[in-house]
LOKELUM-465028 format. One record per atom (N, C-alpha, C): x, y, z. Coordinates in steps of 0.05 Angstrom, whole numbers, plus 5000, padded with zeros to 4 digits. Layout:
<atoms>
XYZ...
</atoms>
This chain:
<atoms>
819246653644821246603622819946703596821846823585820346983552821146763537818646743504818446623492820946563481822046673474824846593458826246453472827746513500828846383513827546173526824946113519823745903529824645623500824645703482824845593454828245533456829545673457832545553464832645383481832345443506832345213516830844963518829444963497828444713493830444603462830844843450833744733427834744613432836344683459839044613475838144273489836244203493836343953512836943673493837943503507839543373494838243053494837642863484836742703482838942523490838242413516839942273528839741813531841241763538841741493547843041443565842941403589844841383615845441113617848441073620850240883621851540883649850940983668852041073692852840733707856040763723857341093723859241143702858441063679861340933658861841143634858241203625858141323598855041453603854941713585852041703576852341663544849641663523849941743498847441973491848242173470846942353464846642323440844042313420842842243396842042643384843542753370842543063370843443163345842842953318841442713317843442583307846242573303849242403303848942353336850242073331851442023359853142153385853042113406856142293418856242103433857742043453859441843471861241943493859742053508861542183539862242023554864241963554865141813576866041943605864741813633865542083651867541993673868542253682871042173690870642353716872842363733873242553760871342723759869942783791868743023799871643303803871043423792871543643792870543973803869343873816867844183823865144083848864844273867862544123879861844483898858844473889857644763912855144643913854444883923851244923948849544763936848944743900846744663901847744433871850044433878850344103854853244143851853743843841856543823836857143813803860043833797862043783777863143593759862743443739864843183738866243293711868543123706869443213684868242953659868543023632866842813617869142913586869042613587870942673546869242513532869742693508867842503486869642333465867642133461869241923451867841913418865542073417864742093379863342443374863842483360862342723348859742703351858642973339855342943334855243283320853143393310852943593296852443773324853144133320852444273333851144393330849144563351846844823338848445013330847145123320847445443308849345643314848645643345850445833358852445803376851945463386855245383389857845453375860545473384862545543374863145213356863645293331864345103305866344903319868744963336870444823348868744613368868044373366867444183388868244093406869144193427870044053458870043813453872243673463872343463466872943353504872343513515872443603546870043753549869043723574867043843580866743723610865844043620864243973653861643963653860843783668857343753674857443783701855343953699854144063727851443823744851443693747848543583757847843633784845443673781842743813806840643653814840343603836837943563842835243593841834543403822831443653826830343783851830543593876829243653897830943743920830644003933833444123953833044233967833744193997833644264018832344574017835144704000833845014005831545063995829845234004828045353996828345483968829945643971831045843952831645703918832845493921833845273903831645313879832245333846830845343834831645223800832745003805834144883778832944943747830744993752829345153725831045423722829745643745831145953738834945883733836445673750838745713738839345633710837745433700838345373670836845563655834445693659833945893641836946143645837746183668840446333665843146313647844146083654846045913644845345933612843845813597842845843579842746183567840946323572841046573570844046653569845646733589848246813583851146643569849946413562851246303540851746403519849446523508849346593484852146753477853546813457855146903439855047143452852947373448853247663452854547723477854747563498855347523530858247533527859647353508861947293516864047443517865547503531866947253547865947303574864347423589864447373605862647143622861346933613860846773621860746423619861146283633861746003627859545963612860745823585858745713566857945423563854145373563853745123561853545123534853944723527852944593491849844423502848944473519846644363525846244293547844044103560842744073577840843763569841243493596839243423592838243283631837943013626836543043651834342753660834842773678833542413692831642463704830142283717827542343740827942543764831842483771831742613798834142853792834642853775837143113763837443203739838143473747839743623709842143573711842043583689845343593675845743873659848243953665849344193650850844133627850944123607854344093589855444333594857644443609858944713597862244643590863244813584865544803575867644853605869144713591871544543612874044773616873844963639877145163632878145033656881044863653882344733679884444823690884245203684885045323709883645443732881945243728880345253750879345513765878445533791877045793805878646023810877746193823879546373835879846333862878646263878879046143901881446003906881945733881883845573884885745753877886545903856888646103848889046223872888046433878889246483904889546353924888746113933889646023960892845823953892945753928895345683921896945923898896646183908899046393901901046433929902946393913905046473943904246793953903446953946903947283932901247433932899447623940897347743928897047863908895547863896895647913858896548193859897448273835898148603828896148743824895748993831894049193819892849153789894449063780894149073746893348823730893948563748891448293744889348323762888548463776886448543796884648703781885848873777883549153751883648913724885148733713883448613700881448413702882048283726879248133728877148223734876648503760874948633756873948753736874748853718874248973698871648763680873548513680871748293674869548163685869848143708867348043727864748303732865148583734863448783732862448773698863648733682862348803655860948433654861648223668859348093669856848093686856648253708854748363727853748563715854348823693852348893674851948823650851548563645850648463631847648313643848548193669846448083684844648243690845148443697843648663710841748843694842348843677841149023651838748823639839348533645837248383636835448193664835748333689834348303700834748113717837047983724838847793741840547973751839247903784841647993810843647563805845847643816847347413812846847273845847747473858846447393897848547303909851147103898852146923902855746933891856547163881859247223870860947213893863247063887865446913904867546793896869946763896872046663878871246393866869746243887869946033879868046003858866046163856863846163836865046363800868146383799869146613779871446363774870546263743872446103740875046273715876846153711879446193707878546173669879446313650879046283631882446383611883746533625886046553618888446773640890346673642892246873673894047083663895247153674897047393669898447343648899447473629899247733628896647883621894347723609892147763597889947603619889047663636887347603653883547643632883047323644880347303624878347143655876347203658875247043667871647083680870646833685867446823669866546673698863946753697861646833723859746503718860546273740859246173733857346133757856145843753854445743782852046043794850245973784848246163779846145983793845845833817845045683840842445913852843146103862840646373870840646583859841146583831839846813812837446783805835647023822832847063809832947293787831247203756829847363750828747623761829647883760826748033770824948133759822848263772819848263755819248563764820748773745819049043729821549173755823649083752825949183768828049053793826248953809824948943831826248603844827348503852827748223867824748093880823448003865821447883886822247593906823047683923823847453943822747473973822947243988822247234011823347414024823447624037825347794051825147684074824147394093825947294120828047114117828546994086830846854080832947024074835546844086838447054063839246824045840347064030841546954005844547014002846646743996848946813992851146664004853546754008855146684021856446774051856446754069858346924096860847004075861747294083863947394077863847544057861247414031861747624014858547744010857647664036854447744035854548094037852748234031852248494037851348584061851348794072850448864100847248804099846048944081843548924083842948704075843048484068842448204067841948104096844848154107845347994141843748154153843748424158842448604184839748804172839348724142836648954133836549184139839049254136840049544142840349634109838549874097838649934076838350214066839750374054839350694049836050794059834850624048832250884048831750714077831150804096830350674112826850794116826050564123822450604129820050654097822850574071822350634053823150414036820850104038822449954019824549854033824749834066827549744076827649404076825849294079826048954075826548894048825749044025825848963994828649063985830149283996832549383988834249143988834648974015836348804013837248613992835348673970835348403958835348543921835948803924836948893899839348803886841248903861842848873854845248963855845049123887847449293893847849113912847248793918848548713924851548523912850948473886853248443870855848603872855348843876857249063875858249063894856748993919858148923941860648723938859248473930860648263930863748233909863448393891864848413873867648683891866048773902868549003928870448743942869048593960870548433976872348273958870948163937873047953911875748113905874748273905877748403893879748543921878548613936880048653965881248403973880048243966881147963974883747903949882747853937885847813915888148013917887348183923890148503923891948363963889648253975890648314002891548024019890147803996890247494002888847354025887947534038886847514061884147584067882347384081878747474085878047754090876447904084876548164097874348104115871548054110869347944131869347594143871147634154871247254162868747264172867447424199865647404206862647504215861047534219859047724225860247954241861747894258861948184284864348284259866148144246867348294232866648624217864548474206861848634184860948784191859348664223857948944241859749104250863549064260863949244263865449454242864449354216864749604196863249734194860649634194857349774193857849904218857249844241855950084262857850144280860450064271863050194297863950354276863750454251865050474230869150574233868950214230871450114237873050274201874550294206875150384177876850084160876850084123877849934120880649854120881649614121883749544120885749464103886949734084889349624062891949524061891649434087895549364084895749044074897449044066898348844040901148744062901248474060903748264072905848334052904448344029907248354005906148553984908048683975908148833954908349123960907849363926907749543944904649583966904849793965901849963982899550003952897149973965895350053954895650263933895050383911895550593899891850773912892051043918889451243924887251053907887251173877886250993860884750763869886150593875884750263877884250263902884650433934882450413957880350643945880350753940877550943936874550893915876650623896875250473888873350353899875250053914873849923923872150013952872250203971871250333982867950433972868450473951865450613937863950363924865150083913864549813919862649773951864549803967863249713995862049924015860850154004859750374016856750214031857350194063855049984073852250074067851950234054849250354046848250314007846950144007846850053975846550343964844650453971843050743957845950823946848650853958850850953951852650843943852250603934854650443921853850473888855650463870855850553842854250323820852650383805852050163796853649993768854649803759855749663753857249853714854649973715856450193691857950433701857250513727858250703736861950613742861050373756863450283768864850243746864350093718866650063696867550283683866750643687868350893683869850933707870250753729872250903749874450973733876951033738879150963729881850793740881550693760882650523765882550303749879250233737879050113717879750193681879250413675879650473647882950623644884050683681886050673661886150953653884351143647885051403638881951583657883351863660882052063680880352203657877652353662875852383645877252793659877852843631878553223633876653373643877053673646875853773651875353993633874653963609873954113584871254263595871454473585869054623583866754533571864254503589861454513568861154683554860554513530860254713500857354853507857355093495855255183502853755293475853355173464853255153434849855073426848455293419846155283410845355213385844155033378843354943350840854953347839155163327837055143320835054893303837354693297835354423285834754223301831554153296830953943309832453703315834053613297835153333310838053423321838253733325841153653342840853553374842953313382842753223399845053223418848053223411849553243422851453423418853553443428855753553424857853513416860553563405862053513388864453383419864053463447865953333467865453103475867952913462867052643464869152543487869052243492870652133507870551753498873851763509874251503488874651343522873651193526874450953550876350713536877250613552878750443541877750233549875050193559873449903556871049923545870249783526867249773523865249733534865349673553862849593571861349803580862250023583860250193583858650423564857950093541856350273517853250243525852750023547849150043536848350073563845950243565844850123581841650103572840150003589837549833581835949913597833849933602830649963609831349803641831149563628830249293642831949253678834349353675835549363698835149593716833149803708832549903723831049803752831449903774831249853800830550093813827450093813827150363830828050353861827850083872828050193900830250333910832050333898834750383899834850813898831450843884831251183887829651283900830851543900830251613929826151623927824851703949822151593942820851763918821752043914820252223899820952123875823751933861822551783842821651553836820551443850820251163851818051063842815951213836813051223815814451373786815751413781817051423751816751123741814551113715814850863696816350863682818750833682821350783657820550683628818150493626818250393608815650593586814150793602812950953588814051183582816251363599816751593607819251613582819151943583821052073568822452253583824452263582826652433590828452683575829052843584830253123579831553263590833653413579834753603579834053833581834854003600833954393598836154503613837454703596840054883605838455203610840155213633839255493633841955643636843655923638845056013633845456123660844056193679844256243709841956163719842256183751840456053767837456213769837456393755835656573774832756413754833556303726830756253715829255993732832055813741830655603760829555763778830355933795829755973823825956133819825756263790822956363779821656063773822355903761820555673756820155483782822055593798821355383830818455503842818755823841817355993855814655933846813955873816811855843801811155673791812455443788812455113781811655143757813055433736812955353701815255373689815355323669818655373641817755413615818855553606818755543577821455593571821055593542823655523530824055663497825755603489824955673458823555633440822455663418819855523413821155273397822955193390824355013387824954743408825554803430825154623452823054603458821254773456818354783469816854553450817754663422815654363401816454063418819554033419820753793429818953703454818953863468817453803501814353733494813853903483811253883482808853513469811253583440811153303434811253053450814353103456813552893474811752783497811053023515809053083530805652883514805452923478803952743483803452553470806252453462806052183455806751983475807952083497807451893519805651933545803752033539801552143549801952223579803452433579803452553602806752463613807452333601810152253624811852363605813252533632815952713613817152833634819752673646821752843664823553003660824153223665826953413665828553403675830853493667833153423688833853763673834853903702835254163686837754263700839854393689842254423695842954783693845554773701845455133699849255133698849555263674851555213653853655233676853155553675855955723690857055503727854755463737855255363764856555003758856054913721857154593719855654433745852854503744850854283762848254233755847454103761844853963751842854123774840854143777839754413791836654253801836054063789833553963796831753813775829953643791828653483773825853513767824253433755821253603751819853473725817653473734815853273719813953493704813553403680811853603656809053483670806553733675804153643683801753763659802653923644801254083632802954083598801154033580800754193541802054403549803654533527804354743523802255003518801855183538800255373540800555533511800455553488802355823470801456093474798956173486797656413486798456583517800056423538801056593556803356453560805156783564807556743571808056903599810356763615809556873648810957153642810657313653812357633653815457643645816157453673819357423677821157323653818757223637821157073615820457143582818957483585817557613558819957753546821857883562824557993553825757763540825757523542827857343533826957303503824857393491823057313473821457083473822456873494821356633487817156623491816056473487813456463479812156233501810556183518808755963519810955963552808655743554809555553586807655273585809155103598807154873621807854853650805954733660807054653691807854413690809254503726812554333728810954203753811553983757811453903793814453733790815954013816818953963822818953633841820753473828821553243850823553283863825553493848827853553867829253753868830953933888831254123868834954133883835253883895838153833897840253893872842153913885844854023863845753743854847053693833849353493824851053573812853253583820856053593803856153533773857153653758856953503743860153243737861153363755864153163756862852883769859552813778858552633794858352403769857652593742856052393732856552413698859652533697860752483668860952253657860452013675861151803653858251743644855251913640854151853632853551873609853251643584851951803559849251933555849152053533846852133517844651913515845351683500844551433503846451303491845951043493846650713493847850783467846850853446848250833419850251083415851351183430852751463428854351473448856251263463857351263486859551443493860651563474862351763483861952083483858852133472857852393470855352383512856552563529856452583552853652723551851852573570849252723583850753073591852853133604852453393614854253573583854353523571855453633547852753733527849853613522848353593505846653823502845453843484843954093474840554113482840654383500838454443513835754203492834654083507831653953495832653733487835353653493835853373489835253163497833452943483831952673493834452513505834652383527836252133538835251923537836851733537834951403544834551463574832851233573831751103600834251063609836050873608837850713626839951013639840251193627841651423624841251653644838751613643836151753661836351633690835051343683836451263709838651243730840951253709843451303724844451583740841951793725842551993735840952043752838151953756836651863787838651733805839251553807841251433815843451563832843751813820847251933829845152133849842652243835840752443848839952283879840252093883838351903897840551893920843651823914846051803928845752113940846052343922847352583931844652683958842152643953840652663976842252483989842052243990842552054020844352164030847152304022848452434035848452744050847352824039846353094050845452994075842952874081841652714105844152594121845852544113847652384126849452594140849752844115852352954125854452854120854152724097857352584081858252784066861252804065861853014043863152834022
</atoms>
């Protein structure tokens, strides 16, 4: 737990008096007076009650000014059967995604306090209750269009989690409470029971336990069946593409009203009979292309190929609008700080403005990147205008460039002492052409033969990690970086720096498009 969030939650705890089963009182430092009432809620690892207050008391800081006069408390056991069970990491969670910047997508606590043998949660009280209960008392399966909004909602709170280093493990209707219904669909990710922290990407967990629920568990959870196989195959299971999973079935389930994995042989026979999925609907119309091809790429039984949680909020089933097919500008700028291009793109959700370091997950790439340190490394851009200069720098493992990109590379090369990836693309073909790690200072006193006509000056060496193709239709919804979300990674100007998270996403698509080649997927 980091210092700050260690200091909040010690803000947050509440100086209690237990009156049980009638009342507690909280001294913080005005009085408060909860009186408690019906259980309301009850899972895996604690139950629900509802509680009204009967006096005021001052609030912190970053509580909302409005004071509840309703409220759910969660209380836990300290001590619990499961192994897994970890009432600390859920309140450092709970806590953590409380905060303001989160919202709306997550149930918000006013504190925390606690007895010899239990916590207590304060969170806020929404009494339209789960999704679970919503659908099992809809006459009807939801529309396309309160479906893409709650997804829309529950993915942009899975990258929020994810970016700061919480797999959730555990997403399920009943765990996605109700915060407002149609026509404006709102709703927030609670019960955070087996969310681990991870440490430098990575899930550190037991890999002979599972984690989760039957039905909306992932393949590789139940059977350790995982893209890279013989590579990281026990640790895959327990990445954050299992959310994505879970968040596929949630919404197949609301469109169709009905379980899609009731049971294990169900599951296995989508995994290894590859049973195909099932869209027919009791009521309404049919599926629109759109929303199976979606959720399909949701439940692709191989994590390595399921989308990760920013990817998935540019589908368009979710935003709602198709990304054109404008020409890459091919537009040379001789000043140092040009970085992008003037072809932008407007989404109609925000969620996919940031991404972050922290949620990076190597195992999820393929092995040749998986010794990339994200948190040292620099990343780049290099256009070439046809294939033949890649197919000379394959042959010879060098590049140069203009002496303009060349300062850029080089620099960087050594202020992050040696770590500097490429991503290098080839205009006319609109594909990304291969990946390649800077090993070598910029030589300035030799230039290779092949590239003395071009005028350009100098070289370093390359050690290629890949020299697979990518679309670039694979991976438009990527930005430049986090602060520039509508200026596109494949739009940008030769020697252009990317973030990390950006980088990654485009490992990521690199990492998918091998698994399929091997596969023979088209």
């Amino acid at each position: 737990m980091d210092e700050d969030l260690s200091s909040l939650i010690a803000s947050l705890k509440l100086g209690t008096e237990f009156h049980l089963p009638y009342y507690v009182v909280h001294r913080t430092p005005t009085e408060e007076i909860w009186d408690l009432k019906e259980q309301i809620g009850r899972g895996g690892f604690g139950s629900v009650r509802k509680e009204e207050l009967r006096r005021h008391a001052t609030t912190s800081s970053w509580v909302s000014t409005t004071r509840p006069t309703v409220r759910a408390v969660k209380f836990m056991r300290k001590v619990q059967d499961a192994p897994s069970w970890n009432y600390r990491a859920e309140l450092e969670a709970i806590v953590k995604f409380s905060q303001p910047e989160y919202d709306p997508h997550f149930v918000r606590t006013f504190g925390w306090f606690e007895d010899e043998q239990s916590v207590f949660l304060a969170m806020e009280n929404l009494p339209a209750g789960d999704l679970e209960g919503f659908k099992n008392s809809s006459p009807a399966p939801l529309t396309e269009l309160d479906t893409t909004q709650i997804v829309r909602h529950l993915i942009g709170g899975v990258r929020h989690m994810h970016e700061n280093g919480f797999p959730h493990r555990d997403l399920k209707p009943s765990n996605i409470l109700i915060s407002s219904t149609t026509p404006s669909w709102q709703v927030k990710i609670a019960d955070f029971g087996i969310s681990k922290q991870t440490m430098q990407g990575v899930t550190r967990l037991d890999t002979t336990r599972r984690f989760g629920t039957l039905g909306y568990m992932a393949p590789e959870v139940l059977f350790h069946r995982g893209g890279n196989q013989g590579n990281n195959n026990g640790r895959i299971a327990y990445t954050m593409s299992v959310d994505i999973w879970a968040v596929g079935v949630i919404a197949m389930t609301l469109l169709l009203k009905r379980e899609i994995f009731p049971g294990v042989g169900d599951l296995a026979g989508y995994i290894y009979q590859d049973l195909p999925l099932d869209f027919s609907r009791p009521d309404g119309p049919a599926l629109t292309r759109r929303c199976r091809e979606f959720i399909a790429q949701l439940l692709d039984p191989d994590p390595v190929l399921r989308p990760t949680s920013t990817n998935a909020l540019s589908h368009p089933w979710l935003t709602g609008v198709e990304i054109d097919d404008r020409e890459v500008l091919e537009i040379e700028d001789d000043s140092e700080t040009a970085t992008t291009s003037n072809d932008t793109i407007v989404y109609s959700d925000t969620d996919i403005r940031r991404f972050r370091a922290i949620q990076l997950d190597n195992t999820l790439l393929s092995k040749s990147f998986q010794d990339i340190r994200f948190e040292i490394t620099r990343f780049y851009f290099l256009r070439s205008e046809n294939g033949i200069d890649i197919e000379s720098s394959a042959a010879h493992s060098v590049w140069t460039s203009s002496e303009r990109v060349n300062k850029i590379l080089n620099k960087g090369f050594l202020l992050s002492q040696g770590n500097v990836v490429l991503f290098f693309s080839v205009l006319r073909s609109r594909n990304f052409c291969g990946v390649a790690r800077m090993t070598s200072v910029l030589d300035w006193e030799n230039t290779d033969p092949f590239w003395v006509e071009d005028f350009w000056e100098g070289r370093f060496t390359l050690d290629w990690l890949t020299h697979t193709e990518l679309s670039f239709d694979l991976v438009r919804h990527v930005p430049v970086r986090e602060s520039t979300p509508g200026f596109r990674a494949v739009t940008c100007y030769d020697g252009t720096e990317i973030s990390r998270g950006s980088a990654f996403e485009l490992l990521r698509a690199y990492s998918a498009e091998e698994r399929r080649h091997r596969l023979g997927v088209t």
